[in-house]
C-alpha positions in Angstrom: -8.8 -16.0 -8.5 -8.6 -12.8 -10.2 -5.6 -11.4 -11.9 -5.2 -8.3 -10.1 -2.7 -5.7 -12.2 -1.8 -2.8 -9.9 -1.8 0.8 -11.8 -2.6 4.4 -11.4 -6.3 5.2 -12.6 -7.3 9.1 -13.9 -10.4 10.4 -13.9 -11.8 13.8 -14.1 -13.0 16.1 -11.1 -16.0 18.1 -11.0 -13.7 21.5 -11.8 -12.5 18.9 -14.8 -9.3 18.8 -13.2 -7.2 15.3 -12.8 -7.6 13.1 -10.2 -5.0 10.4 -9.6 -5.4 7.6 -7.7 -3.4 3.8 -7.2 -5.8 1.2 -8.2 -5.3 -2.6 -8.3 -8.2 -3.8 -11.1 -9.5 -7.2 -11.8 -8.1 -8.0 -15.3 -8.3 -10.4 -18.3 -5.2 -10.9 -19.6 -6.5 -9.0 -23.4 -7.2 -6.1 -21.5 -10.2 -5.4 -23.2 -12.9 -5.4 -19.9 -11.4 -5.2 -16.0 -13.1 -4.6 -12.7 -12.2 -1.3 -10.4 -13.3 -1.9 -6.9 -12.7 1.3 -4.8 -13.8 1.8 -1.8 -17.5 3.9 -1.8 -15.7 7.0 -0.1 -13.0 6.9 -2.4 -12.8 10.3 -5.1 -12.2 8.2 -8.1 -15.9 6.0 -6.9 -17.5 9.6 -7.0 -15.8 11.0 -9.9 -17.0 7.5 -12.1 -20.4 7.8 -10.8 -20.7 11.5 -12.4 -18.3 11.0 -15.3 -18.2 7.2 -16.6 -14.8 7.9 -18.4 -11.1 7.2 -16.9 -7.8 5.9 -17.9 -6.3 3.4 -16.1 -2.0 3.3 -16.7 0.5 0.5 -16.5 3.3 1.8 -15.0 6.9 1.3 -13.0 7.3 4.9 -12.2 6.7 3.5 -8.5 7.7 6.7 -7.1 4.4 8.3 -8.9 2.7 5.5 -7.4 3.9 5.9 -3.7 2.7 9.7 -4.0 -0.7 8.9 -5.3 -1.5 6.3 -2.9 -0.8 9.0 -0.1 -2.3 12.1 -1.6 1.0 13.7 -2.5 0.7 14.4 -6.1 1.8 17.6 -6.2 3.2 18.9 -8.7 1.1 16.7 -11.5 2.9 14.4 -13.6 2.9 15.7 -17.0 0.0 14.6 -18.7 -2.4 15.1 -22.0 -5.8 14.2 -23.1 -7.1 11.3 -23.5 -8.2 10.4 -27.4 -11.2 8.6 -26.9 -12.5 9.8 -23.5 -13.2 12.5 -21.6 -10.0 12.3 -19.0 -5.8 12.0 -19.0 -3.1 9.6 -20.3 0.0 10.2 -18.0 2.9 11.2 -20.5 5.5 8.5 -18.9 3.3 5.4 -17.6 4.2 2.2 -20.0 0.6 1.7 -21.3 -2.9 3.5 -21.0 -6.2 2.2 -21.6 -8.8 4.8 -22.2 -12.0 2.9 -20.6 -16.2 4.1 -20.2 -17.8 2.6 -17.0 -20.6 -0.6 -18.5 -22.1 -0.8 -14.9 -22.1 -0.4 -10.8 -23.1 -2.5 -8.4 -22.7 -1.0 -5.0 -24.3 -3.6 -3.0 -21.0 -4.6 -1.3 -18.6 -2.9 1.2 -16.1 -3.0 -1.8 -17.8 -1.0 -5.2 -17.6 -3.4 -8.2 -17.4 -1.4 -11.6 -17.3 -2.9 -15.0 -14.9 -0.9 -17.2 -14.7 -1.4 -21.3 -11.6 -0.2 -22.4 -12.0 1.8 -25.9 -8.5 2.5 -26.4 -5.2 0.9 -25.4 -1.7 2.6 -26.4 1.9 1.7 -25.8 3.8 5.0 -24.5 7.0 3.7 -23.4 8.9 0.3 -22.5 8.4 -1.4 -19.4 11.9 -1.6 -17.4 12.2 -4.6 -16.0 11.1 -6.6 -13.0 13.2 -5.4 -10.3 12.1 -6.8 -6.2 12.2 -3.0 -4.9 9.6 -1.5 -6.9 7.2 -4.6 -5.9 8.2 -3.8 -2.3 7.4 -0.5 -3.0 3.4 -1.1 -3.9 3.5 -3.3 -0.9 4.2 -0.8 0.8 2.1 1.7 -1.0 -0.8 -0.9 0.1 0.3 -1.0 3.5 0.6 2.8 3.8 -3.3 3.1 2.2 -4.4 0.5 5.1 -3.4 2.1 8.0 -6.9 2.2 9.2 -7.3 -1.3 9.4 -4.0 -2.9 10.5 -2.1 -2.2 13.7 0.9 -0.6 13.9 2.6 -3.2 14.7 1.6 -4.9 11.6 2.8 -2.3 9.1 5.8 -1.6 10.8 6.9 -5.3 11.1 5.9 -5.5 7.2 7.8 -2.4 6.2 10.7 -3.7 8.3 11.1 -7.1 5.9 10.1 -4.7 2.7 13.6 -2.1 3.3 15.3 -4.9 3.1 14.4 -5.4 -0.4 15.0 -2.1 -1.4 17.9 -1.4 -0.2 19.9 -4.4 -1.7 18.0 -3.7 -5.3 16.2 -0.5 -5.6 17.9 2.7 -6.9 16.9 6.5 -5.9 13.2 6.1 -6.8 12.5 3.3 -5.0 14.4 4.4 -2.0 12.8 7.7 -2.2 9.3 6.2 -2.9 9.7 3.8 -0.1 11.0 6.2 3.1 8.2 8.5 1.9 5.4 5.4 2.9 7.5 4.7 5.8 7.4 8.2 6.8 3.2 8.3 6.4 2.5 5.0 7.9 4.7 6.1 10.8 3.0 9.2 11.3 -0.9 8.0 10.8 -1.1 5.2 12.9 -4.8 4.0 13.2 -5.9 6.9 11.3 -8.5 6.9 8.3 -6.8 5.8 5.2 -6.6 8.2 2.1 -9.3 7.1 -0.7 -8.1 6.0 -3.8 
């Protein structure tokens, strides 16, 4: 099995604007090649397909997360160009690896695309493993799947999930995790937002 290292992934809109989006890629532990497999409606598939360039970010800002994986990104995180690409490093995400796209296969439901990465950099220290922000991109997950699982899947998940934050998360990941709650609670059975 894959190891799969959940992050935020930028690439650039057609206006050349950022587009943010949660992404859980296939990696090698050197970080030097990894697999993105969005979904073929998702923005970031269209925006790779026109622009091969992104950055994909290591990151326990889980409260950026949360709002990406619902489309609540607003207002942008700070963020610069990238060095090496045409895209954006996000100013407080751990790591960032500047990548160009090697190939697509779309034959699949799920879009496999080969990434290089060009250029890695070290913004910041990692905090800590800490059980909240994990529940938190288990939720995230759960709040990007509402689509496919029945409500009273997510809400039975998200139930044994608040446990965890509440007895180790801080305001971030109590913030981060009552604003999935609040979307999966409200979309039931509805289409999903696209990474």
């Amino acid at each position: 099995m894959p190891l799969v290292l959940e992050g935020l992934v930028t690439t650039v809109e057609a206006d050349g604007k950022m587009h943010l989006a949660p992404m859980g890629p296939h990696v090698d532990r050197d970080m030097r090649r990894f697999l993105l497999r969005p979904f073929p409606t998702s923005q970031t598939y269209q925006n790779l397909l026109v622009h091969r360039e992104g950055v994909l970010h290591v990151t326990d800002d889980v409260l950026l997360l949360a709002r990406a994986a619902i489309g609540r990104v607003e207002p942008e995180p700070p963020h610069r160009p990238a060095r090496r690409v045409r895209g954006f490093v996000l100013c407080d995400a751990c790591r960032a690896f500047e990548f160009r796209v090697k190939s697509v296969d779309d034959s699949e439901p799920r879009i496999k695309i080969e990434c290089e990465v060009v250029r890695a950099e070290s913004l910041r220290d990692f905090l800590g493993f800490n059980r909240a922000k994990h529940a938190v991109v288990e939720a995230a997950i759960l709040a990007t799947r509402v689509h496919l699982l029945s409500p009273e899947v997510i809400n039975e998940e998200l139930a044994r999930l608040a446990v965890l934050v509440e007895k180790t998360g801080d305001e971030q990941e109590r913030t981060a995790f009552a604003l999935l709650r609040q979307h999966a609670s409200a979309k039931p059975n509805s289409t999903a937002l696209s990474e």
